[in-house]
Legacy VTK file of the C-alpha trace (Angstrom):
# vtk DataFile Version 3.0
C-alpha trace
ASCII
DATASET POLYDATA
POINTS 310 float
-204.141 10.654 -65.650
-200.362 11.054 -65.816
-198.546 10.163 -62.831
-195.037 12.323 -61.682
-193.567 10.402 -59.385
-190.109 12.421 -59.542
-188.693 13.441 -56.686
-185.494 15.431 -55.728
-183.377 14.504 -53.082
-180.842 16.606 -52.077
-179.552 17.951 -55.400
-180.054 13.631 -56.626
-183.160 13.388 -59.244
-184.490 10.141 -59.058
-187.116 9.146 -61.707
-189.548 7.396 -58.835
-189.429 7.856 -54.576
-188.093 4.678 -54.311
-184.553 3.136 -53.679
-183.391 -0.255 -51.369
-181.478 -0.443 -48.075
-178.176 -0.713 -47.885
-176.958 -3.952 -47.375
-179.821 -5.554 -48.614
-179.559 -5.066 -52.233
-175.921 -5.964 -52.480
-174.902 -4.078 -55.811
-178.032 -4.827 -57.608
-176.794 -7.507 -59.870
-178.220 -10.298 -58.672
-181.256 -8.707 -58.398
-181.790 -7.938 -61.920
-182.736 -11.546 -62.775
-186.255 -10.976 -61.326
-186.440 -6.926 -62.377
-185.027 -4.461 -64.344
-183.368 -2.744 -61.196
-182.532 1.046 -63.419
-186.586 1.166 -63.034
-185.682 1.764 -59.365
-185.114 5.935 -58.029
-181.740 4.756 -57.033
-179.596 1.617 -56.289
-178.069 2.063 -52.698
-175.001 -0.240 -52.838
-173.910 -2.471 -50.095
-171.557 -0.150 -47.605
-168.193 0.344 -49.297
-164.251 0.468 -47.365
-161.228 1.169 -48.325
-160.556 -2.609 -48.006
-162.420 -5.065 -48.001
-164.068 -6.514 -45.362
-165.449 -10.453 -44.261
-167.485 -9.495 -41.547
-168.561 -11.315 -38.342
-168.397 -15.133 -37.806
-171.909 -16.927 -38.370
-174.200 -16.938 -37.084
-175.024 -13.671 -38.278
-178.946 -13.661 -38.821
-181.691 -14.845 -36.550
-185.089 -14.455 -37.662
-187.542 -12.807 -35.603
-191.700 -12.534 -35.095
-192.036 -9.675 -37.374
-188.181 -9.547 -38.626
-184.629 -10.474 -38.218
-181.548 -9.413 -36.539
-178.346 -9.105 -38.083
-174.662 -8.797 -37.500
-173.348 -9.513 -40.557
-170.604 -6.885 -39.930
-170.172 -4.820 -43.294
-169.010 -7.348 -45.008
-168.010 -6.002 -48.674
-165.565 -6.250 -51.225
-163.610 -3.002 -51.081
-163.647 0.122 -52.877
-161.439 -1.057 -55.546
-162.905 -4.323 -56.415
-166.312 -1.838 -56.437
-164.868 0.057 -59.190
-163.566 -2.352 -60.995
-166.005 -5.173 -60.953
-170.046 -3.276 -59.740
-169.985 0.839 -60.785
-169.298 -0.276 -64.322
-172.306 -2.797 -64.414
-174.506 -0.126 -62.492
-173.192 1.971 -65.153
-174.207 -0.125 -68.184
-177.488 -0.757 -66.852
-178.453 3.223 -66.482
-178.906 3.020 -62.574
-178.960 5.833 -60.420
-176.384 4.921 -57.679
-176.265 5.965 -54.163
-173.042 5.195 -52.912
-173.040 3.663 -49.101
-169.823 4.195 -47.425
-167.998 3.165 -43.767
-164.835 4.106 -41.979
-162.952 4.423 -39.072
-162.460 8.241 -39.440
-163.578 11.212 -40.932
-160.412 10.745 -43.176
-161.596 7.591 -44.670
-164.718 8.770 -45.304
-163.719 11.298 -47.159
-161.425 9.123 -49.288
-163.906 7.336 -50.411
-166.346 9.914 -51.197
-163.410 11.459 -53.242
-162.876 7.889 -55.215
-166.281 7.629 -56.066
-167.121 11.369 -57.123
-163.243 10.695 -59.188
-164.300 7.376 -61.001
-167.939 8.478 -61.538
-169.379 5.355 -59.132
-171.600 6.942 -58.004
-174.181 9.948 -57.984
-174.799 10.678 -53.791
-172.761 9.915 -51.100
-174.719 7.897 -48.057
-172.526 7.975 -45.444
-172.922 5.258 -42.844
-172.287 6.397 -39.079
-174.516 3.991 -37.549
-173.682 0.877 -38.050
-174.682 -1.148 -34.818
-172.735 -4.585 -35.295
-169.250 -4.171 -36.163
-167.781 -4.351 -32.729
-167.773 -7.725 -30.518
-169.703 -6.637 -27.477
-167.222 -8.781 -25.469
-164.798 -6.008 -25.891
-166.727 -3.164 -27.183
-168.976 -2.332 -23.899
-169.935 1.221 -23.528
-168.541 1.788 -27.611
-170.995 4.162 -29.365
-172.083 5.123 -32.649
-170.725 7.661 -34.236
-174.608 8.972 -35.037
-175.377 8.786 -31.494
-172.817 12.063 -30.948
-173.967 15.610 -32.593
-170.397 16.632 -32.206
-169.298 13.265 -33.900
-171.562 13.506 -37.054
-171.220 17.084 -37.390
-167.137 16.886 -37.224
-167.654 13.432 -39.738
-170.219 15.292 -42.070
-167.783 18.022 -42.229
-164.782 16.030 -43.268
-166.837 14.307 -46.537
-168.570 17.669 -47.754
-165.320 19.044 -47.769
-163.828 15.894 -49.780
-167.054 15.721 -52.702
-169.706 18.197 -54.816
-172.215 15.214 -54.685
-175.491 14.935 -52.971
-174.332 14.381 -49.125
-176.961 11.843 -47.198
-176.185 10.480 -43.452
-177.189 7.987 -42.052
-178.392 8.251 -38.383
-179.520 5.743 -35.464
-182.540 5.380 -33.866
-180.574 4.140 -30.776
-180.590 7.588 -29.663
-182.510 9.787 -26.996
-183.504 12.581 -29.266
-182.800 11.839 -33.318
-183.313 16.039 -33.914
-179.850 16.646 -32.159
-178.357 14.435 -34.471
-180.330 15.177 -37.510
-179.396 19.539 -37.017
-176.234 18.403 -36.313
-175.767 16.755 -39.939
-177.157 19.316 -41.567
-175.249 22.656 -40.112
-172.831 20.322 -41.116
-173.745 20.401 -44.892
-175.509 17.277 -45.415
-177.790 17.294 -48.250
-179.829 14.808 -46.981
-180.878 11.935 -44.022
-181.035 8.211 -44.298
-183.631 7.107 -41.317
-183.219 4.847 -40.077
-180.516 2.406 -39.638
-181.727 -1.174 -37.579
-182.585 -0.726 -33.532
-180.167 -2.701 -31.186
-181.123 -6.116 -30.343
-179.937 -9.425 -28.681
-181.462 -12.776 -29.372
-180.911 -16.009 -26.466
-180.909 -19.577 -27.063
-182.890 -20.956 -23.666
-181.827 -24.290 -24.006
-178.132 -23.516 -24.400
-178.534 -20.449 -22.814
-176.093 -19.012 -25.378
-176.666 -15.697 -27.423
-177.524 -16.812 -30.955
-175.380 -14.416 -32.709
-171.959 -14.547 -32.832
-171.419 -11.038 -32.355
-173.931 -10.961 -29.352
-175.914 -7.636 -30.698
-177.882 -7.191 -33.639
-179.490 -4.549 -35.527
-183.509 -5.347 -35.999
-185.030 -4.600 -38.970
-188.449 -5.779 -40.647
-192.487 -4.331 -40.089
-191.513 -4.367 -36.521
-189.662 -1.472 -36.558
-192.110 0.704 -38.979
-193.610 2.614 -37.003
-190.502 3.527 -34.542
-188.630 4.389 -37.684
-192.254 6.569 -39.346
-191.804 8.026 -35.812
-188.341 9.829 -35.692
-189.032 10.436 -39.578
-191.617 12.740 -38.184
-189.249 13.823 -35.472
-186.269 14.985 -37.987
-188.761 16.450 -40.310
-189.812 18.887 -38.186
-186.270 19.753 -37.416
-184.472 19.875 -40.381
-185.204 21.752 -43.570
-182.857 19.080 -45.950
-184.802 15.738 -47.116
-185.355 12.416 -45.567
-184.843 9.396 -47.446
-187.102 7.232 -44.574
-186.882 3.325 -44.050
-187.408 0.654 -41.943
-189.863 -2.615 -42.305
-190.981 -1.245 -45.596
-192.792 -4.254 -47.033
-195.233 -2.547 -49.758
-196.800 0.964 -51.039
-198.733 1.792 -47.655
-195.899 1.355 -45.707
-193.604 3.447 -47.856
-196.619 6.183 -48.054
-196.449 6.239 -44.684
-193.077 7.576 -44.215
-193.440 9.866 -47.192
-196.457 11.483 -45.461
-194.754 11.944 -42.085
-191.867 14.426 -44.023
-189.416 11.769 -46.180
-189.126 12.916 -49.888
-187.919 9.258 -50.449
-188.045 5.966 -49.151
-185.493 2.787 -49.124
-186.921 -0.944 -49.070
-184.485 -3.160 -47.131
-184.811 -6.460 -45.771
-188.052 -7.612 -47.334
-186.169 -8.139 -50.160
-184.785 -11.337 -48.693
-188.290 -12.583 -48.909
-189.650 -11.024 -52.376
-186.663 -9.995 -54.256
-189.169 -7.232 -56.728
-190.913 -6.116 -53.374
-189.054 -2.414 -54.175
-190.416 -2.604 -57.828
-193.807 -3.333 -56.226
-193.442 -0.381 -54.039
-192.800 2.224 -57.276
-196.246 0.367 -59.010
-198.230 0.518 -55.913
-197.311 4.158 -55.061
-198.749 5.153 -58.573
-201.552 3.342 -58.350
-202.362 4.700 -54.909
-201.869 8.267 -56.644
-204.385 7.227 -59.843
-207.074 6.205 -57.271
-206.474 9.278 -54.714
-206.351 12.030 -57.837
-202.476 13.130 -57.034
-200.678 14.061 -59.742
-197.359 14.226 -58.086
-195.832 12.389 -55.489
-194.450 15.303 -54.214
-197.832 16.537 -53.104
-197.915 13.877 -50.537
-194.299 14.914 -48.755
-195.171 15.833 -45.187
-199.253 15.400 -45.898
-200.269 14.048 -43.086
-203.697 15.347 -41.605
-203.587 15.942 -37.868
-206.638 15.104 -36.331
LINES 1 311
310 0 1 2 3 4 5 6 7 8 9 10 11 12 13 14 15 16 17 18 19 20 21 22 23 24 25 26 27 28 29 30 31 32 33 34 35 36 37 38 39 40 41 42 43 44 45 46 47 48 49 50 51 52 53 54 55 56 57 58 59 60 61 62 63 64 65 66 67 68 69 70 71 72 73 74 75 76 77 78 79 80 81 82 83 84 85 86 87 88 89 90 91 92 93 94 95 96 97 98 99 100 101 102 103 104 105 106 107 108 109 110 111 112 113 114 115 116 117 118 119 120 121 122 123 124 125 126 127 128 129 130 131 132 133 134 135 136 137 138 139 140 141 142 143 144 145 146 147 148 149 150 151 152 153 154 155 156 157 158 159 160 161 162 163 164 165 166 167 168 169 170 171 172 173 174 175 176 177 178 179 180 181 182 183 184 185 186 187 188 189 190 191 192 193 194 195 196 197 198 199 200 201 202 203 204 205 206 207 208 209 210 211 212 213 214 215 216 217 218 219 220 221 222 223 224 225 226 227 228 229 230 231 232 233 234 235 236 237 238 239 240 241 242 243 244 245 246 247 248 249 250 251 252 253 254 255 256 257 258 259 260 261 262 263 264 265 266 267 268 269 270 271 272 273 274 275 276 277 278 279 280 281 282 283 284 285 286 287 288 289 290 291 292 293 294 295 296 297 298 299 300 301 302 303 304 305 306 307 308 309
């Protein structure tokens, strides 16, 4: 039996449901020692500035019981060294990219959005707006995310679908008291898309020094603990929103990513599992088919939203 696993996000055709977390994948190079990463959906590239950026101090990762928290703090190289030195080897290898971005303002956002639609580096915008650990929470108490305001990521969203023609996806938090707000908020705004979800907040303590182990204090927490929070508000935004959900969050093989596909996402992103099995997003595409071979489904787009209520 043939096998579609095609889905399209947005206005972005990707050849499979499957594409990698930002930050996790870096831009894909050094991944394609152990796979040929243009078998992915799409490459999601680390999040791009207009400058770059070195992030926190270390310690910036702590593992956890079914994870890790992180404040590594955006660290990337700019968009110009992105142009110059990644979007040409994406480009040779026949990726799909999804281009992650970050400012400070809707006007940087929208700079970059226009650089990459300009130079061709990319083929959908993911804008970051909830980033949890890029302000010292010495200084930053009582700072929020951009996501966590619908006026915020509607006025944001605004500002890069005015500056781009390509396939719009935001990024929201989960460290929010209702994700719909946010979600409707995005797209009246003109998003194309959703990115759920970015990390929950987190703190890890040393007892015996009695010191927080990260430099930066908070975290974001990401790995199989989160799953089913982030399968959750999935469902949540689904129900909301008429656009498509690209879901993630602890995604660590094909049942997990099935999950989120049959709460409402048309696509999925594997993240920090790649740290421990750098194919585990490969093995996500294979095991998705093979679940459709054994279950009869022709197309992976049958399953969107499939969940049986009891």
């Amino acid at each position: 039996m043939s096998i579609n696993l095609e889905v399209n996000v947005g206005g972005l055709v990707m050849k499979n449901p499957v594409t990698v977390g930002s930050g996790t994948f870096a831009y894909g190079q050094e991944y394609n020692s152990y796979f040929d990463v243009s078998r992915l959906g799409a490459v999601t590239t680390k999040s791009l500035s207009l400058k770059p950026r070195a992030g926190n101090k270390p310690p910036r990762l702590v593992e956890t019981p079914a994870g890790m928290l992180n404040a590594i703090g955006l660290q990337n190289v700019g968009i110009e060294a992105y142009l110059r030195d990644k979007a040409p080897w994406l480009r040779e290898h026949n990726c799909t990219i999804i281009g992650n971005i970050y400012g400070y303002s809707p006007e940087e956002y929208a700079e970059l959005a226009r650089r990459l639609e300009a130079e061709g580096a990319a083929d959908a915008i993911e804008a970051n707006l909830s980033c949890p650990n890029v302000h010292d929470a010495r200084t930053a108490r009582g700072c929020t995310l951009v996501a966590q305001d619908p006026e915020q990521v509607q006025r944001y969203t605004e500002a890069i679908r005015a500056a781009t023609k390509l396939p719009l996806f935001i990024k929201l938090s989960p460290n929010v008291i209702d994700i719909a707000e946010s979600a409707l908020a995005a797209e009246a705004a003109g998003a194309d898309g959703l990115s759920l979800i970015n990390t929950l907040l987190g703190i890890g303590i040393n007892p015996e020094t009695r010191r927080p182990i990260l430099s930066n204090i908070v975290g974001g927490l990401s790995g199989p603990a989160i799953r089913p929070v982030a399968v959750k508000l999935v469902w949540d935004a689904a129900r909301a929103v008429k656009i498509p959900i690209i879901g993630m969050g602890g995604i660590c093989n094909a049942n997990d990513a099935l999950q989120f596909i049959l709460a409402g996402a048309t696509a999925v992103a594997v993240g920090c599992y790649t740290f421990r099995k750098p194919d585990a997003a490969m093995d996500v595409v294979n095991g998705m088919e093979d679940y459709c071979r054994r279950h009869g489904v022709e197309k992976i787009t049958d399953l969107i939203g499939a969940m049986e209520m009891q």
